[in-house]
ROZA-429938 format. One line per field, with one value per atom (N, C-alpha, C, O): residue in one letter; x, y, z; atom name. Coordinates in steps of 0.05 Angstrom, whole numbers, plus 5000, padded with zeros to 4 digits. Layout:
N
kepa c(A,...)
u c(X,...)
v c(Y,...)
w c(Z,...)
rolum c(CA,...)
//
This chain:
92
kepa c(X,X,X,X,X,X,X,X,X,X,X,X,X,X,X,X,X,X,X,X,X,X,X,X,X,X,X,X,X,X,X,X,X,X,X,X,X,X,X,X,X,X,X,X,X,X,X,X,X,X,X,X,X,X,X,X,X,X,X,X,X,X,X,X,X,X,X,X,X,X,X,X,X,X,X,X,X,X,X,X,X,X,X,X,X,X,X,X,X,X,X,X,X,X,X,X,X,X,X,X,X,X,X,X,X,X,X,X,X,X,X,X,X,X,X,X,X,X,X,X,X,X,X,X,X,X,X,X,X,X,X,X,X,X,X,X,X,X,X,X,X,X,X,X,X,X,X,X,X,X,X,X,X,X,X,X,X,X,X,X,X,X,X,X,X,X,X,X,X,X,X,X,X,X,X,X,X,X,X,X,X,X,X,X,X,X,X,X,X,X,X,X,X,X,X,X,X,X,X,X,X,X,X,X,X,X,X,X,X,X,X,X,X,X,X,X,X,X,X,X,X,X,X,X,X,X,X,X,X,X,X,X,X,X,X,X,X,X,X,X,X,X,X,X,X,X,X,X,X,X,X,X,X,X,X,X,X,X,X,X,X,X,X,X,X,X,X,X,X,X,X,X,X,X,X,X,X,X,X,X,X,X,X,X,X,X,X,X,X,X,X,X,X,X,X,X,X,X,X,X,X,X,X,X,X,X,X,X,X,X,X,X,X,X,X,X,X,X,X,X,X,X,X,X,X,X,X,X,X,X,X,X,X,X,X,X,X,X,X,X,X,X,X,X,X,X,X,X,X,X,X,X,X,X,X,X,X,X,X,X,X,X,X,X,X,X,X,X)
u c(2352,2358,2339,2316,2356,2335,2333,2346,2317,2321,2354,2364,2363,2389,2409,2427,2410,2420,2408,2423,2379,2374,2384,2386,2387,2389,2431,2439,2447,2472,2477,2490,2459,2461,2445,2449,2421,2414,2436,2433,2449,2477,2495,2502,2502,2521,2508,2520,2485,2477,2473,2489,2458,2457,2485,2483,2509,2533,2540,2552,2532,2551,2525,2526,2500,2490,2473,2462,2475,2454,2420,2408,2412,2375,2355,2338,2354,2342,2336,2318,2367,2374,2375,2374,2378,2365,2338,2329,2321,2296,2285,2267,2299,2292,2302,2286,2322,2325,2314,2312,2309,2286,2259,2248,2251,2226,2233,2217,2251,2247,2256,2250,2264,2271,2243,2234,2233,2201,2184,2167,2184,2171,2180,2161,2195,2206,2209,2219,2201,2195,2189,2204,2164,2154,2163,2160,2170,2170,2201,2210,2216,2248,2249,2246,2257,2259,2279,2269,2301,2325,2325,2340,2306,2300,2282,2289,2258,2244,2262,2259,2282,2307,2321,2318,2333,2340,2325,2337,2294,2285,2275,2267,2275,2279,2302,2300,2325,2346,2343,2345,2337,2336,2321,2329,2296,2276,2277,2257,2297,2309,2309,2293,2323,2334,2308,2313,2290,2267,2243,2231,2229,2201,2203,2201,2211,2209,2182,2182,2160,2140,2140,2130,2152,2152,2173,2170,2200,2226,2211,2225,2192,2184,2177,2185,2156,2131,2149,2140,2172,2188,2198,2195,2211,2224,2213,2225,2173,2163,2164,2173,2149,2143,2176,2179,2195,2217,2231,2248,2213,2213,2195,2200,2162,2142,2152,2149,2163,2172,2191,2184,2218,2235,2218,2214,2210,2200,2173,2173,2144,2120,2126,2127,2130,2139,2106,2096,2094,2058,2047,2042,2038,2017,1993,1996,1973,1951,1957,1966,1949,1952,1950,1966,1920,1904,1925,1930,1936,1958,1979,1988,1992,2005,2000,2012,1972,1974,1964,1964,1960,1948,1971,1973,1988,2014,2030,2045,2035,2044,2032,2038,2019,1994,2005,2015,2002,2008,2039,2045,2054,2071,2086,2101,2070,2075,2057,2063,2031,2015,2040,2046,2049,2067,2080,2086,2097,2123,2123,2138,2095,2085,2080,2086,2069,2063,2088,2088,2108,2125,2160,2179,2148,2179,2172,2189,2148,2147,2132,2132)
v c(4461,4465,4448,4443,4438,4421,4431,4452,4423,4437,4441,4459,4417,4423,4438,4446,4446,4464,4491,4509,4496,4514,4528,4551,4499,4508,4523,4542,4507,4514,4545,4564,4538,4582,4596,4620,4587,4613,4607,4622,4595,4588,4612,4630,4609,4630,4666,4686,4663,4687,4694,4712,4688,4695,4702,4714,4695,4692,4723,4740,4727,4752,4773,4790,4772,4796,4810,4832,4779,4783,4782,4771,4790,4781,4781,4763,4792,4787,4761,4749,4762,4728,4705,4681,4720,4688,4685,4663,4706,4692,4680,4663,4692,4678,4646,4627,4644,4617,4596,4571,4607,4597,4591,4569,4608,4620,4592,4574,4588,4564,4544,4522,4544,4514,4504,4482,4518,4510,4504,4486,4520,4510,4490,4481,4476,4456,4427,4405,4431,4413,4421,4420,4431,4443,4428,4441,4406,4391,4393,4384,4404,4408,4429,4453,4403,4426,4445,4467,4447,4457,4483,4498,4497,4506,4522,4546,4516,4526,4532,4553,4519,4521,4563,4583,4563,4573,4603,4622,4605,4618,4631,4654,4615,4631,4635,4659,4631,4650,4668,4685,4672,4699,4722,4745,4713,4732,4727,4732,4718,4715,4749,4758,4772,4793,4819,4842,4808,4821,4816,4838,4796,4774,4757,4736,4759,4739,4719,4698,4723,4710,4691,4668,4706,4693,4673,4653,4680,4658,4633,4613,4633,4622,4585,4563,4608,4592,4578,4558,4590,4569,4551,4527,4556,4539,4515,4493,4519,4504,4480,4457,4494,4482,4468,4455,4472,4462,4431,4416,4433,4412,4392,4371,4401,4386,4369,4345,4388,4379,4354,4333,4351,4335,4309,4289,4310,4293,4279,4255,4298,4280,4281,4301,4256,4262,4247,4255,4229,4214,4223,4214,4256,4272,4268,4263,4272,4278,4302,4322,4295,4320,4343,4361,4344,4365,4385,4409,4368,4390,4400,4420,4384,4393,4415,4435,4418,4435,4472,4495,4460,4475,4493,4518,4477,4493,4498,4514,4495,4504,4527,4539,4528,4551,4575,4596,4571,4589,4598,4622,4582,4595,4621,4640,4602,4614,4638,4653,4647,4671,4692,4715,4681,4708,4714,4737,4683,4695,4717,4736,4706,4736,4758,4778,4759,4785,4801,4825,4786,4798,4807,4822,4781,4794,4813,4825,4818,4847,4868,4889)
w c(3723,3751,3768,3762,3795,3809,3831,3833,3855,3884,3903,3917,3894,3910,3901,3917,3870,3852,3863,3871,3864,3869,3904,3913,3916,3951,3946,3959,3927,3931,3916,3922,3893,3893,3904,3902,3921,3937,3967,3986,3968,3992,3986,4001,3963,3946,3946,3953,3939,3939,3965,3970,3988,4013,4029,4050,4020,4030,4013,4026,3986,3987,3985,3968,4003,4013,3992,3991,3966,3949,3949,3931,3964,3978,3950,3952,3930,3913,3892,3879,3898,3875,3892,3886,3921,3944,3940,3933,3942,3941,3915,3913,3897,3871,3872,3873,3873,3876,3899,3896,3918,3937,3925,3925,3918,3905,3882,3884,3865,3847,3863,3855,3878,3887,3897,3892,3909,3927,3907,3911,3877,3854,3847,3834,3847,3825,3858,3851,3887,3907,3934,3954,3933,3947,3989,4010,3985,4009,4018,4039,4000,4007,4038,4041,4058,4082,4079,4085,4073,4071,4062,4074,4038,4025,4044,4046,4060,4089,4108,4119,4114,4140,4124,4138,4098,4086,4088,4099,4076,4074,4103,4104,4127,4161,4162,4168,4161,4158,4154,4171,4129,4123,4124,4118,4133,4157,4185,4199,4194,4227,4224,4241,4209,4214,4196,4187,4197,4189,4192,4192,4195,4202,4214,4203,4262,4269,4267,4281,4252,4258,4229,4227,4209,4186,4183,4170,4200,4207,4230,4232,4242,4264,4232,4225,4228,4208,4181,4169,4176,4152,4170,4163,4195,4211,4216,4215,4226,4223,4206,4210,4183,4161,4151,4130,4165,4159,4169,4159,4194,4212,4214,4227,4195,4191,4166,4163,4151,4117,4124,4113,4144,4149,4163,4149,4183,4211,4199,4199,4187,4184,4148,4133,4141,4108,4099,4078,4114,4108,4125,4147,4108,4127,4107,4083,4118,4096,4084,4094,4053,4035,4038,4032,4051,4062,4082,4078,4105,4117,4109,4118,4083,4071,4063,4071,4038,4026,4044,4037,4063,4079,4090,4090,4098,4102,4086,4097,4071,4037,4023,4002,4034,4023,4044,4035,4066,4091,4086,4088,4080,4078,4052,4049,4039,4006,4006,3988,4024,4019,4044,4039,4063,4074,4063,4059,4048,4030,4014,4008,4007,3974,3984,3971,4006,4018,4034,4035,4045,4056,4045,4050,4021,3994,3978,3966,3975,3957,3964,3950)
rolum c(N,CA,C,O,N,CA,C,O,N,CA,C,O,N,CA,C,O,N,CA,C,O,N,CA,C,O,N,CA,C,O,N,CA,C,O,N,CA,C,O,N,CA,C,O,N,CA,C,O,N,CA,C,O,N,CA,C,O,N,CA,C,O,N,CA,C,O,N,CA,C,O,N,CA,C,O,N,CA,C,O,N,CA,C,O,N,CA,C,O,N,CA,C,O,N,CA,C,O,N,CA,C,O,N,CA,C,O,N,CA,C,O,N,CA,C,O,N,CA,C,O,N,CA,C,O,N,CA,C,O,N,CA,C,O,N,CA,C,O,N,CA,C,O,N,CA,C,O,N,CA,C,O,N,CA,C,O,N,CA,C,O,N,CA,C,O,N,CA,C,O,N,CA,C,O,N,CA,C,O,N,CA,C,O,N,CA,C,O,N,CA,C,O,N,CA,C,O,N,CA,C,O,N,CA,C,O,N,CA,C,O,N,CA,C,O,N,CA,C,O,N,CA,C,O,N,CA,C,O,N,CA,C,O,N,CA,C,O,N,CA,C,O,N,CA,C,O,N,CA,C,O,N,CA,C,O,N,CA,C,O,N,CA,C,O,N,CA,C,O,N,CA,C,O,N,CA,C,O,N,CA,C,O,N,CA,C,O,N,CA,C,O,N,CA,C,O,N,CA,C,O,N,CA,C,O,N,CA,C,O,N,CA,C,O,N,CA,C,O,N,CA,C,O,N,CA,C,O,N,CA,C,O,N,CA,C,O,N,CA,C,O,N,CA,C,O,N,CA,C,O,N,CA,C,O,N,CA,C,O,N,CA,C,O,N,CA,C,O,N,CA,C,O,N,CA,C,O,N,CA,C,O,N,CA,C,O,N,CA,C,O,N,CA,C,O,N,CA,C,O,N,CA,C,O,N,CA,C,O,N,CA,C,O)
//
């Protein structure tokens, strides 16, 4: 499986109201390319209706991921980090 494999079945699962097997496949798509905005766009969706602060911050990171692609590493990982410690804290 690759990221855009992973973005068309968590598409599928979010559509029939499956939330567990979306984030799983989110959850691997971000493993397997961490810089996939689509996959960030995806995952605020789906805390639009539960975590406006956590839908704010993928949105972000969704728009940094698209627009600055030669950032220093350092902000990368810095926001990659930020987002992946709410995620963990707020999916389980």
């Amino acid at each position: 499986m690759d990221d855009r494999l992973a973005i068309l079945t968590a598409s599928s699962f979010l559509q029939d109201n499956q939330f567990d097997a979306f984030l799983e496949c989110v959850r691997l798509g971000l493993y397997l390319n961490y810089k996939n905005y689509e996959l960030y766009f995806m995952l605020g969706q789906y805390y639009e209706s539960q975590n406006l602060k956590q839908a704010a911050l993928c949105y972000l990171f969704c728009l940094f991921s698209k627009y600055y692609k030669k950032t220093s590493p350092r902000i990368t990982l810095a926001l990659v980090c930020t987002v992946i410690l709410n995620f963990n804290d707020s999916a389980f």
